[in-house]
C-alpha positions in Angstrom: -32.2 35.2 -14.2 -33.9 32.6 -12.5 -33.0 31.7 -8.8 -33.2 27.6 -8.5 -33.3 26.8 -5.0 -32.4 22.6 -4.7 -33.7 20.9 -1.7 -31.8 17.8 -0.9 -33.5 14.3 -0.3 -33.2 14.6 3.4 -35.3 17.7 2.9 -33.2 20.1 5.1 -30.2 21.1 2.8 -31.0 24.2 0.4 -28.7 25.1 -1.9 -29.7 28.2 -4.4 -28.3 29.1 -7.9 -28.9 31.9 -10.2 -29.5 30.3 -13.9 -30.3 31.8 -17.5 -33.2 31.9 -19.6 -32.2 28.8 -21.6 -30.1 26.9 -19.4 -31.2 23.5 -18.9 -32.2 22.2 -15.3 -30.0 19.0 -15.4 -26.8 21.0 -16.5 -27.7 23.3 -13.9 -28.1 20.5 -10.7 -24.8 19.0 -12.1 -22.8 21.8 -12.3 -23.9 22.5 -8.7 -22.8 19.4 -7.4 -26.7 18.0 -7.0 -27.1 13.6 -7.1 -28.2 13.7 -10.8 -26.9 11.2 -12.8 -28.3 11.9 -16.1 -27.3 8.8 -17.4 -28.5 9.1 -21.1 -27.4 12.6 -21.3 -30.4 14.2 -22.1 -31.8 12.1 -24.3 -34.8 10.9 -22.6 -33.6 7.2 -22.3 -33.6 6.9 -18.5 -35.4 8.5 -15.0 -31.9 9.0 -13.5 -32.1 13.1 -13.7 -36.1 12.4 -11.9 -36.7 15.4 -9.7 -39.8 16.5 -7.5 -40.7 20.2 -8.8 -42.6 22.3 -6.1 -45.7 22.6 -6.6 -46.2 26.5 -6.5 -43.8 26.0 -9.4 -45.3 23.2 -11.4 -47.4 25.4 -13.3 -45.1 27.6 -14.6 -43.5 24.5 -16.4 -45.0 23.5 -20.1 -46.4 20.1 -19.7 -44.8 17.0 -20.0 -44.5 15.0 -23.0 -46.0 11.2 -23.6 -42.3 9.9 -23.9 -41.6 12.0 -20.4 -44.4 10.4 -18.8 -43.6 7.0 -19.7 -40.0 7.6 -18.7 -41.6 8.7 -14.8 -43.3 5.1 -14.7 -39.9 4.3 -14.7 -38.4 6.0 -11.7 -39.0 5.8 -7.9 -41.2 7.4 -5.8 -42.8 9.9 -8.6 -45.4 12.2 -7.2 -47.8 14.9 -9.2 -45.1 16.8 -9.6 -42.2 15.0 -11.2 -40.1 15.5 -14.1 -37.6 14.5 -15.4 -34.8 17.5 -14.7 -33.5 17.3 -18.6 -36.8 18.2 -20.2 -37.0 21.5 -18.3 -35.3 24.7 -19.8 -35.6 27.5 -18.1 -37.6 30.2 -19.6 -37.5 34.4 -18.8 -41.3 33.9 -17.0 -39.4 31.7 -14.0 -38.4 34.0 -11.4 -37.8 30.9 -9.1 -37.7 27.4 -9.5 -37.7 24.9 -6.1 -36.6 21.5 -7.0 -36.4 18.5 -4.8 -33.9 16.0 -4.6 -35.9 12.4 -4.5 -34.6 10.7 -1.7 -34.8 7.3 -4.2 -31.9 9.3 -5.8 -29.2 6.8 -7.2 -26.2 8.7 -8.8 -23.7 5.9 -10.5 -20.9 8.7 -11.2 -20.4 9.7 -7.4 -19.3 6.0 -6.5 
């Protein structure tokens, strides 16, 4: 199990989560009530699920892909250590994952 710790925009609220080898980082921030809007589901069409990894954390993750990258042009206030949150399946090697909420964070379903 992996413990996700999520660090909200304002940079104070934690919230942590224990997650499965497998699971996939947007389905996890959703299901625990993070601002992720995931607009295109997973499918790599948006920058809505954009998240700020830490970086003691960064390089457990495989790399980005070309398509990924070009989707992070796309979002606000990207820093070394973005991703996009539905490209990232956990993995048995990640004992913790931090994750930070953007503060750029637009989420369309909580209106």
């Amino acid at each position: 199990m992996t413990l996700v710790r999520f660090i909200g925009a304002d940079g104070e609220r934690v919230l942590e989560v224990r997650a499965a080898p497998g699971d996939n980082l947007l389905d996890i921030a959703q299901a625990a009530g993070q601002p992720l809007e995931g607009t295109c589901e997973g499918q790599m069409a948006c920058s809505t699920c954009h998240v700020i990894i830490a970086a003691e954390d960064f390089g457990v993750l495989p790399r980005a892909s070309e398509d990924e990258e070009d989707m992070l042009d796309l979002a606000a206030a990207t820093t070394r250590t973005s991703r996009l949150a539905c490209q990232i399946t956990l993995t048995a090697e990640m004992e913790t994952l931090t994750v930070r909420i953007p503060a750029e964070v637009r989420n369309m379903q909580g209106v």
